[in-house]
VOTI-417825 format. One line per field, with one value per residue (C-alpha): residue number from 1; residue in three letters; z, x, y. Coordinates in steps of 0.001 Angstrom, whole numbers, plus 500000, padded with zeros to 6 digits. Last residue first. Layout:
! residues N
n = c(NUM, ...) $
res = c(Ala, ...) $
w = c(Z, ...) $
u = c(X, ...) $
v = c(Y, ...) $
END
This chain:
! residues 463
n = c(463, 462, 461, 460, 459, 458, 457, 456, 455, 454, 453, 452, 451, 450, 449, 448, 447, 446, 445, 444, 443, 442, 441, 440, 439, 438, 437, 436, 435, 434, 433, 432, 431, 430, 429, 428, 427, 426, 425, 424, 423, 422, 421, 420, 419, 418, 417, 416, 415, 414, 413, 412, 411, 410, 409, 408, 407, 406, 405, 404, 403, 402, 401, 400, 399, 398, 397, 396, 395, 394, 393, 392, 391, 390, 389, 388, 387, 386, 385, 384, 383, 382, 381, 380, 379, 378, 377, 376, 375, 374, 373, 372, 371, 370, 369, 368, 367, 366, 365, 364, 363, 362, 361, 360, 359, 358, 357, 356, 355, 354, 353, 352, 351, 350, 349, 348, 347, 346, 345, 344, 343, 342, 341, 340, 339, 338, 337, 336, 335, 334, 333, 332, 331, 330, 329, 328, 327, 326, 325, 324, 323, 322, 321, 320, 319, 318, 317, 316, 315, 314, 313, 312, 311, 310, 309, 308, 307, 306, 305, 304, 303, 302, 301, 300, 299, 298, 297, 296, 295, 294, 293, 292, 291, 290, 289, 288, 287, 286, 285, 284, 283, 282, 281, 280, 279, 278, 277, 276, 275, 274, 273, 272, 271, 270, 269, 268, 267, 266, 265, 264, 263, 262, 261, 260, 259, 258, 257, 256, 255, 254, 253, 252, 251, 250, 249, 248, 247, 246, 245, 244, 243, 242, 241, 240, 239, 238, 237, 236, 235, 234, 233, 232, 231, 230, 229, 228, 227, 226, 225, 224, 223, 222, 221, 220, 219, 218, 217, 216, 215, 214, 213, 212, 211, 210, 209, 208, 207, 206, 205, 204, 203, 202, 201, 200, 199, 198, 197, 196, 195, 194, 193, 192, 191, 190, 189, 188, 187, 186, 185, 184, 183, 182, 181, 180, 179, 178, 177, 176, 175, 174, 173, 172, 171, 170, 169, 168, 167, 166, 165, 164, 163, 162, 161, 160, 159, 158, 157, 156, 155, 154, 153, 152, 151, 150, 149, 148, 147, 146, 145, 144, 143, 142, 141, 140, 139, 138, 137, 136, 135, 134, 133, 132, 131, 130, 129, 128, 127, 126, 125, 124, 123, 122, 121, 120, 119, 118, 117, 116, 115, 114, 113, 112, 111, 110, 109, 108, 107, 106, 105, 104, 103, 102, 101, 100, 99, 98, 97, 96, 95, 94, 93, 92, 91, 90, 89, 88, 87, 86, 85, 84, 83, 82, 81, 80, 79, 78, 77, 76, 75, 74, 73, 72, 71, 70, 69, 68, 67, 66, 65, 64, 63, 62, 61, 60, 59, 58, 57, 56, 55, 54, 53, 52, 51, 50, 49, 48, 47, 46, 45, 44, 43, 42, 41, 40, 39, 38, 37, 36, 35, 34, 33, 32, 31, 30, 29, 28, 27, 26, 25, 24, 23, 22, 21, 20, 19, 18, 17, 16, 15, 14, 13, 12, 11, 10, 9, 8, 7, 6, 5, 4, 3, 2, 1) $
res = c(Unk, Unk, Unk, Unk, Unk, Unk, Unk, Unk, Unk, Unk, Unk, Unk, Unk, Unk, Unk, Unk, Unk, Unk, Unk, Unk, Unk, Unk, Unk, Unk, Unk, Unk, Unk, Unk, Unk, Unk, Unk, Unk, Unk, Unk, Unk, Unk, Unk, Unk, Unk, Unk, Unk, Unk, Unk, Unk, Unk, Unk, Unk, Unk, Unk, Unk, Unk, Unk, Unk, Unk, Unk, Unk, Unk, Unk, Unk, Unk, Unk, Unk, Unk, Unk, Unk, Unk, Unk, Unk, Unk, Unk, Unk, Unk, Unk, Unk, Unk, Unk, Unk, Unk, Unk, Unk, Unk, Unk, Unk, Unk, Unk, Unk, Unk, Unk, Unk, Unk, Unk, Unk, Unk, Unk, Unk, Unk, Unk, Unk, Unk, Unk, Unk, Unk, Unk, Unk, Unk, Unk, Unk, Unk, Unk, Unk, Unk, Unk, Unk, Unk, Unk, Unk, Unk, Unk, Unk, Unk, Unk, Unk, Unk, Unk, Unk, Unk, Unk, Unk, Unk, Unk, Unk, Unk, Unk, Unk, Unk, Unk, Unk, Unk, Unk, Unk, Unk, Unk, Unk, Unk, Unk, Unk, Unk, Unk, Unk, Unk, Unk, Unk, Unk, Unk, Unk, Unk, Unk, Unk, Unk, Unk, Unk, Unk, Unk, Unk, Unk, Unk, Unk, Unk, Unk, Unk, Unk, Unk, Unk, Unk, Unk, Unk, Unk, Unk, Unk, Unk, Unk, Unk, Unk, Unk, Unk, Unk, Unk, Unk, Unk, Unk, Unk, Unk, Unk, Unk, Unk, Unk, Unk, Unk, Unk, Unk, Unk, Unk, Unk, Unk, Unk, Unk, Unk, Unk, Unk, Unk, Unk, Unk, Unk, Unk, Unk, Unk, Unk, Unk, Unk, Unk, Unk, Unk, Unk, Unk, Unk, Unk, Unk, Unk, Unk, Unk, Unk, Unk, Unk, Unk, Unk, Unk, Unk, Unk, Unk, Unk, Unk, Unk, Unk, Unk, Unk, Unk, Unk, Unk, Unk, Unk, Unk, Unk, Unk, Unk, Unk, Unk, Unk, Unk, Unk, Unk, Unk, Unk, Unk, Unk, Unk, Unk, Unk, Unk, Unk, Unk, Unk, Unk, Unk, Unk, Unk, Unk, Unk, Unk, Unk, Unk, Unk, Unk, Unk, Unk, Unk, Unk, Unk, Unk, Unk, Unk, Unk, Unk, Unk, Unk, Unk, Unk, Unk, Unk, Unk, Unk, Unk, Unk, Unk, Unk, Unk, Unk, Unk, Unk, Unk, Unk, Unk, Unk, Unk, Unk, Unk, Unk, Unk, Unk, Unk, Unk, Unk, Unk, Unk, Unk, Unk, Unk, Unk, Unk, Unk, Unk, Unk, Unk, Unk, Unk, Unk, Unk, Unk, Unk, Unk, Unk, Unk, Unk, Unk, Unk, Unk, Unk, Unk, Unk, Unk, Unk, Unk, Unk, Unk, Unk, Unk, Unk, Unk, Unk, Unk, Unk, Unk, Unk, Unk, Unk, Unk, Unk, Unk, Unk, Unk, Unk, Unk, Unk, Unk, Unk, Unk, Unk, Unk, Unk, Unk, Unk, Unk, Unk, Unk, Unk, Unk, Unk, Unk, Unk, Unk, Unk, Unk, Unk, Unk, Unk, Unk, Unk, Unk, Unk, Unk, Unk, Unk, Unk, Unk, Unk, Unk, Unk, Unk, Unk, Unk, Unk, Unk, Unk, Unk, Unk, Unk, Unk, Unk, Unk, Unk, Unk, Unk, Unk, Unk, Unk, Unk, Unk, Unk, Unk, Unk, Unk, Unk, Unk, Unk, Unk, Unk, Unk, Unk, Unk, Unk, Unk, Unk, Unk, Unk, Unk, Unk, Unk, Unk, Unk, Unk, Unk, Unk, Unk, Unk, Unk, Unk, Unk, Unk, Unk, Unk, Unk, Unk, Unk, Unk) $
w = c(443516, 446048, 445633, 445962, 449816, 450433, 449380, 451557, 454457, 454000, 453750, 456880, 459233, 458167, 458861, 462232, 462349, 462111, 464430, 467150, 466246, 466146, 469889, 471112, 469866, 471232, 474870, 474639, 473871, 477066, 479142, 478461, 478927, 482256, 483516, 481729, 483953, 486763, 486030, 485297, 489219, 490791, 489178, 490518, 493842, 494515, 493347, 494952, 498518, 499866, 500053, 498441, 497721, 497407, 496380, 496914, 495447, 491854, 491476, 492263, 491945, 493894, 494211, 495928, 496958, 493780, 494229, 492070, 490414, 488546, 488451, 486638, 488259, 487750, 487616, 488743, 488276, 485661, 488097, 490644, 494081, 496954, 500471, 503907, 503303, 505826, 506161, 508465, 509254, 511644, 513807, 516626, 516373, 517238, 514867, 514513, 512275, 508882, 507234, 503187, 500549, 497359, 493828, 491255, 487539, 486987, 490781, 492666, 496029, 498672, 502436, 504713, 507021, 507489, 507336, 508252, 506551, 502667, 501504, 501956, 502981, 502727, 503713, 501569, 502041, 498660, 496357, 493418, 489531, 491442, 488625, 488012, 490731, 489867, 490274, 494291, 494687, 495037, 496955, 500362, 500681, 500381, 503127, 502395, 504504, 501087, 499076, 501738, 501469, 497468, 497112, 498703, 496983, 493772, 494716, 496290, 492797, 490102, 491271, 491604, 488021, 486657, 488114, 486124, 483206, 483668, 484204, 480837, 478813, 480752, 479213, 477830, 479845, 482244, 481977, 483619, 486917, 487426, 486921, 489271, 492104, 491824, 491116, 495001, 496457, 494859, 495934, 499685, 499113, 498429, 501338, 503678, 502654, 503422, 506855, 508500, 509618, 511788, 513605, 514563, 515543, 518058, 517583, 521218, 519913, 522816, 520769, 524203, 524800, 521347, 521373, 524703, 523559, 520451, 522250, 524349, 525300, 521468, 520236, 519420, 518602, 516229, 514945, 513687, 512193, 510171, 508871, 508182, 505937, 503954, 501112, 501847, 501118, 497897, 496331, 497683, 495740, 492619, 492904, 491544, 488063, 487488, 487686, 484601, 484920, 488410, 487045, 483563, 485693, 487627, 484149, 482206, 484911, 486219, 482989, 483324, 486013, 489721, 490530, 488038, 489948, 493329, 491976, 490359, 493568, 496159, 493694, 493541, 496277, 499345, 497854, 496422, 499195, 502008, 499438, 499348, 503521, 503995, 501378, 504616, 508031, 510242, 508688, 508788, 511753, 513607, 511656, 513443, 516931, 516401, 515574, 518521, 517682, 516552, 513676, 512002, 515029, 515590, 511900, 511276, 514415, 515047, 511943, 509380, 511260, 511553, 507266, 506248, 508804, 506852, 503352, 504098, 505548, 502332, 500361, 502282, 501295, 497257, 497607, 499948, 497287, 494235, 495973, 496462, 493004, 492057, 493915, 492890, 489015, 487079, 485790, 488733, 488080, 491262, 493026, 495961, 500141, 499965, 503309, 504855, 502735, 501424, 499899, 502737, 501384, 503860, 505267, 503389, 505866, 505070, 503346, 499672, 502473, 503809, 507461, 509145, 509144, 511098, 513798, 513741, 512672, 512659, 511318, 510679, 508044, 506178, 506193, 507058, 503903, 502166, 502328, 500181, 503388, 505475, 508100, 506786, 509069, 511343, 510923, 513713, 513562, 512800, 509377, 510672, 511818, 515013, 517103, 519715, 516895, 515962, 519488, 520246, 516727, 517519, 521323, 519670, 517844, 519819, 522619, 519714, 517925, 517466, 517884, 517938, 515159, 514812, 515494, 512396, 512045, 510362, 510671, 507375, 507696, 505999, 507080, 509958, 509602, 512250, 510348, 512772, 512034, 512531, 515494, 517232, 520677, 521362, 521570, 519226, 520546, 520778, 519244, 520600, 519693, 522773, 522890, 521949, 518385, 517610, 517253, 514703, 514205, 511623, 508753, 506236, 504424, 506715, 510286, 509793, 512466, 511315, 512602, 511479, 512185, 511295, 512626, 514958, 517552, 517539, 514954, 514682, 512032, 512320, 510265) $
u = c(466629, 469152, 471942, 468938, 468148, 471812, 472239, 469363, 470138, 474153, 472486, 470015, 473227, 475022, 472647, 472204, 476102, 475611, 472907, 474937, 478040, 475947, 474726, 477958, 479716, 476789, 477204, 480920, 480671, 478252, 480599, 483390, 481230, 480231, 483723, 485024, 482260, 483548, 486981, 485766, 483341, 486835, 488800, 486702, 485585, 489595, 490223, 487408, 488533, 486180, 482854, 480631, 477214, 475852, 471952, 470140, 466777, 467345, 471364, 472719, 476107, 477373, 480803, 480771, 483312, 482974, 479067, 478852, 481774, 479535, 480584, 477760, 475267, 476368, 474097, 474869, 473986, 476629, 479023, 477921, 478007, 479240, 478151, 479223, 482369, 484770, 487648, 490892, 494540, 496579, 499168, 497053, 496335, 493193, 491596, 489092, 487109, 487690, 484434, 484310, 482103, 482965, 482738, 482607, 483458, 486883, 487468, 487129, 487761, 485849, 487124, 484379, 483904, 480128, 477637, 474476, 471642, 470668, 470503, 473976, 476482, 480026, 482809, 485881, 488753, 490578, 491255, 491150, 491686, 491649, 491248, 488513, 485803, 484880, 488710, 488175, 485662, 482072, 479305, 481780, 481111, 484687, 487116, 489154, 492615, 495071, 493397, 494844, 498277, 497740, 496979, 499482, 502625, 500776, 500842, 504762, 506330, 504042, 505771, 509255, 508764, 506556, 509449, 512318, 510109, 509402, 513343, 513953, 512108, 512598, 515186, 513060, 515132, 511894, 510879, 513917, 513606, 510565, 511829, 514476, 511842, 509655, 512503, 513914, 510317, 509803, 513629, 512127, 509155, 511338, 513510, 510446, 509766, 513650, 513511, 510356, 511969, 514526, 510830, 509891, 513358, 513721, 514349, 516461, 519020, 521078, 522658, 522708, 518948, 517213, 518949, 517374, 513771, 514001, 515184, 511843, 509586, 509211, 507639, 503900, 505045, 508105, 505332, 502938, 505316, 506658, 502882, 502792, 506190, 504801, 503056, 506315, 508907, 506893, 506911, 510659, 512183, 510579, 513970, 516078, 513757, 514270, 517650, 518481, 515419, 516629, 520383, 518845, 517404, 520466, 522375, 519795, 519853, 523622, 525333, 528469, 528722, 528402, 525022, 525885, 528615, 526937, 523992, 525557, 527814, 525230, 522975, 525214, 526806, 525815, 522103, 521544, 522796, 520909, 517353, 517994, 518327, 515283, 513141, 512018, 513211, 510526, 509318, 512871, 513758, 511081, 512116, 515701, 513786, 512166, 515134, 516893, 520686, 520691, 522363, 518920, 518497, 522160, 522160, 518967, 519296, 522368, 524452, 521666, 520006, 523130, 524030, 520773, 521129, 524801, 523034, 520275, 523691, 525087, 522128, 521591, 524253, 523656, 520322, 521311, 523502, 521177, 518963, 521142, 522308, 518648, 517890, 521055, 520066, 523038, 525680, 527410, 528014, 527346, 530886, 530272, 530750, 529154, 528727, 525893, 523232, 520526, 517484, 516572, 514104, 510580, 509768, 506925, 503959, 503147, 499716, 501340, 503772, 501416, 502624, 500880, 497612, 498694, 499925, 495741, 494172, 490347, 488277, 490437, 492196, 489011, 489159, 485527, 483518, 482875, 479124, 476259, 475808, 474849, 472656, 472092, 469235, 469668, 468407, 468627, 471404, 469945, 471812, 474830, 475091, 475819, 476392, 478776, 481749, 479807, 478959, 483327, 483715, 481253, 482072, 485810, 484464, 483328, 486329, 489035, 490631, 494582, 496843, 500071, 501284, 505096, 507424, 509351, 512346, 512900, 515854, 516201, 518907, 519673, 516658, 516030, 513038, 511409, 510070, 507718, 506360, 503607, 502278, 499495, 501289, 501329, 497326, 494621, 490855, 491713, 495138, 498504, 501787, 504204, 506221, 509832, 509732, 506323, 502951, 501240, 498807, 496885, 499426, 497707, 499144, 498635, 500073, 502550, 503259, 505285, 507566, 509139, 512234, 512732, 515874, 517204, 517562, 514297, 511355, 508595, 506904, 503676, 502577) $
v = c(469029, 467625, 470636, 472965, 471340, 471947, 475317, 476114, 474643, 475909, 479855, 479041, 477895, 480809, 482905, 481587, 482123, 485400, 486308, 484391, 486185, 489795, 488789, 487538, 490824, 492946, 490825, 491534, 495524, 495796, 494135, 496246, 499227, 498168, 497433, 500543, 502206, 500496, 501789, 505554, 505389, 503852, 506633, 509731, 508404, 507762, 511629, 512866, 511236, 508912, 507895, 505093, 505121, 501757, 501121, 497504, 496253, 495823, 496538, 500250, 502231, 505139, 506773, 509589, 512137, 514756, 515054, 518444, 517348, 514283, 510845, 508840, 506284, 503018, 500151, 496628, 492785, 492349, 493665, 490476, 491820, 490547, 492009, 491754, 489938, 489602, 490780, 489466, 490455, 489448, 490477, 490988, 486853, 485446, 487848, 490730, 491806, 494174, 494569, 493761, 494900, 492941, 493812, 491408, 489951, 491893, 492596, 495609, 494729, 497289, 497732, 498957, 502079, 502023, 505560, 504938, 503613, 505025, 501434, 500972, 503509, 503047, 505235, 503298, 501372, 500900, 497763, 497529, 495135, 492173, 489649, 487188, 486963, 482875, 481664, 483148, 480912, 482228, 479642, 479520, 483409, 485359, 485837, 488390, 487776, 487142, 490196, 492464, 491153, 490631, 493842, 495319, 493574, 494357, 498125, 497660, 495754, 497750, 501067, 499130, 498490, 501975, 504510, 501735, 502086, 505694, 505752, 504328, 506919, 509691, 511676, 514990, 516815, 518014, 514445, 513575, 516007, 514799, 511232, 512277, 513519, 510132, 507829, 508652, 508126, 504793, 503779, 505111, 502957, 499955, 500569, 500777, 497191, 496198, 497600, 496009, 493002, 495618, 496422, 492907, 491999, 494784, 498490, 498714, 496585, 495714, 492658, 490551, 491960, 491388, 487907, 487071, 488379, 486482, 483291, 483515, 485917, 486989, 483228, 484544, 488164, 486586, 484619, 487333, 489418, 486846, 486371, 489855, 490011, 487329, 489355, 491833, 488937, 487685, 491125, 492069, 488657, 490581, 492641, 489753, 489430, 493546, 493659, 494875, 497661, 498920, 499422, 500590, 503168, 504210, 504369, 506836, 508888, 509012, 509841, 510569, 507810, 508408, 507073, 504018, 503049, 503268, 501655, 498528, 498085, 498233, 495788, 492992, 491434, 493395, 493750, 490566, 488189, 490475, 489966, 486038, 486007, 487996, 485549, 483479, 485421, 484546, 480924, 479633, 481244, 478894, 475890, 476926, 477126, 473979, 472039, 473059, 472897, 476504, 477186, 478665, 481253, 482548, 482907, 484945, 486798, 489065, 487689, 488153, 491163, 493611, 492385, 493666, 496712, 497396, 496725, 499689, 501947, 501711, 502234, 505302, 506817, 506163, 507356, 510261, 511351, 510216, 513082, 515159, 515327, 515651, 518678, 520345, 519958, 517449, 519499, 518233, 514595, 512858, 512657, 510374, 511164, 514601, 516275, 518203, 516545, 518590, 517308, 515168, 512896, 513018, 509720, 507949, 507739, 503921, 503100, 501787, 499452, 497536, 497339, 500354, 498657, 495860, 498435, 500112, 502405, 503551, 506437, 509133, 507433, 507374, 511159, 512532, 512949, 516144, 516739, 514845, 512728, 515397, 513194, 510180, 508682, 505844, 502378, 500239, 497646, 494042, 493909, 494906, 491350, 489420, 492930, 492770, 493768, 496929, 497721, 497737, 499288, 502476, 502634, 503500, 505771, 508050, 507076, 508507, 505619, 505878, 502963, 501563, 503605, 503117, 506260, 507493, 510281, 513182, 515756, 518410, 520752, 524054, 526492, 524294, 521271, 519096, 516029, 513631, 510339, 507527, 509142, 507855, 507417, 510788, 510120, 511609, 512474, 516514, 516660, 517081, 517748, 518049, 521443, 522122, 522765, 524433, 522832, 521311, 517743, 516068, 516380, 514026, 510895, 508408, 510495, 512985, 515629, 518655, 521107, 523945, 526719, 530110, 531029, 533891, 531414, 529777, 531415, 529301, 527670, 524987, 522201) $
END
């Protein structure tokens, strides 16, 4: 983030990539870091005293060469196994940011991982009246809501008579299957938006009581919003095929609409609306918990919440490819998901992606796929939690996560707020499982008693 002063006025500008600013410079000037190409942006906010402007760029890529020799070896190799061991060096130090390890587009398209784009808190002109004794940052923000919502139902509407329609009416049969599989659930979330929703938020954004109403507007539609979960576990796969059929009709559509964002990228739209509803419940439930109002808009907060977490877990969950011995009914539940720097055995350092599930955890290794678009893991090690030991979260190791079985030892690195909750949920885990086995134990015990008491009764009964 840097600050410069242009004009008389302070001005700012910051490069967002993940969640960390990796990158500053002053208005004007290209923003550059040593191993990082322009093309690794994911999105820049420049910001004047009165003005807000931010905008995104899609990540293409960004793997420095060091690290790029690492993936290219650690694809050549047939396991990790036969790697040479290498020493630890400073592995009780603050991990490198996972984010800094490898990205790539597919990684961009859960939307949990997404930059969110900052929410301009002050709007040059006010189109709605948002009831004033409301605090300024929250009337701009239902503002922009309400604004934006607009604009969100125009781009619906830009995509349904650009593509969708010219696509399904088409007398080739393939190429209307083909919008079939593109645009499945897109159609159902356009009908709900321009005919419902738009209405019920505008109205209840400019009612005498905005809070309580906007939230009861997300609650009471609660069972047409889940259309978002199944469209953004299938978003990929649409992704996939428009890349596979793009030199065609796609292409030729693209060019007689002159939309310079593409298919691929207007597909994206309705997933970065439901992190920008998550970011707009964020600063009014702030703002409502303050008032002691919050009641329905944690609800509302916890709804769409629940809607983009679940969304990403079951995208990621869908391309693990577990061993053919464990089914997917044998793990239980995903309860996490999170990639992690992983080292096994003390040997070097791994970036893996670990699923926490109610009966296992699984080590996973991204790999790569016939198709850019998608997504694949493989498991390098599954581990039964009954199997495991835990060693406790202390702060004076506050990025590790380590847990044990007989012969092998994980520690797993990451933030110290991730290394914090996964260590407390595995210990529930443990706990849990601990409690069962002395509830099986004293039944068991019990019903032997039980047992002896009725033999005994029934042998004096015969006397």
């Amino acid at each position: 983030e840097g600050e410069e002063e242009v004009d008389g006025e302070v001005c700012t500008c910051a490069l967002y990539t993940g969640d960390d600013i990796i990158g500053e410079d002053i208005i004007g000037e290209d923003i550059t870091e040593e191993g990082m190409s322009e093309e690794g942006m994911s999105g820049v906010q420049l910001s004047y005293p009165d003005t807000t402007f931010s905008y995104s760029v899609e990540v293409l890529s960004k793997i420095d060469q060091d690290q790029e020799d690492d993936v290219e070896e650690e694809i050549e190799t047939e396991s990790d196994d036969l790697e040479e061991d290498e020493e630890d060096q400073g592995s009780e130090e603050r991990p490198e940011d996972i984010s800094r390890h490898k990205w790539t587009k597919a990684s961009f398209i859960f939307p949990t991982e997404v930059a969110p784009t900052p929410i301009n808190e002050t709007p040059g002109q006010e189109k709605y009246r948002i009831q004033a004794t409301l605090p300024k940052k929250v009337q701009f923000v239902i503002q922009e809501m309400l604004e934006t919502e607009e604009r969100y139902v125009e781009d619906l509407q830009f995509v349904v008579e650009g593509y969708m329609e010219p696509m399904i009416h088409n007398p080739d049969p393939s190429v209307s299957g083909l919008a079939d599989n593109i645009f499945q659930y897109f159609g159902q979330i356009h009908s709900f938006h321009s005919t419902t929703f738009m209405a019920s938020i505008i109205a209840a954004g400019t009612s005498d009581n905005p809070l309580k109403d906007i939230a009861n507007t997300f609650i009471s539609h609660e069972q047409e919003l889940a259309v978002y979960l199944s469209f953004m576990v299938h978003e990929r796969r649409a992704h996939a095929i428009i890349q596979q059929h793009h030199s065609g009709l796609i292409s030729e559509l693209e060019s007689s609409l002159q939309d310079k964002l593409g298919l691929s990228a207007n597909l994206l739209k309705p997933t970065q609306r439901m992190v920008k509803y998550k970011q707009f419940l964020d600063v009014i439930l702030e703002k409502s918990q303050e008032s002691g109002e919050c009641e329905e808009m944690c609800d509302a907060h916890t709804m769409v919440t629940n809607i983009l977490n679940t969304s990403n877990d079951l995208c990621h969950l869908q391309a693990l490819q577990l061993p053919l011995e464990i089914s997917h009914d044998a793990t239980g539940e995903l309860l996490k998901q999170a990639d992690f720097q992983v080292v096994v055995n003390n040997k070097q350092k791994r970036v893996r992606r670990v699923f926490l599930f109610e009966n296992y955890i699984v080590y996973s290794k991204e790999v790569p796929s016939s198709e850019e678009e998608e997504l694949k893991y493989r498991s390098k090690h599954v581990v039964g939690l009954h199997e495991i030991g835990l060693t406790p979260y202390t702060p004076e190791e506050p990025h590790k996560c380590h847990i044990w079985t007989g012969e092998t030892s994980f520690s797993m690195f990451s933030s110290s707020e991730q290394a914090e909750e996964w260590s407390k949920s595995i210990s529930t885990i443990l706990w849990g499982q601990l409690k069962q086995i002395k509830r099986d134990r004293d039944m068991s015990r019990m019903m032997k008693k039980t047992r002896g008491a009725v033999r005994i009764r029934g042998g004096a009964n015969r006397k």
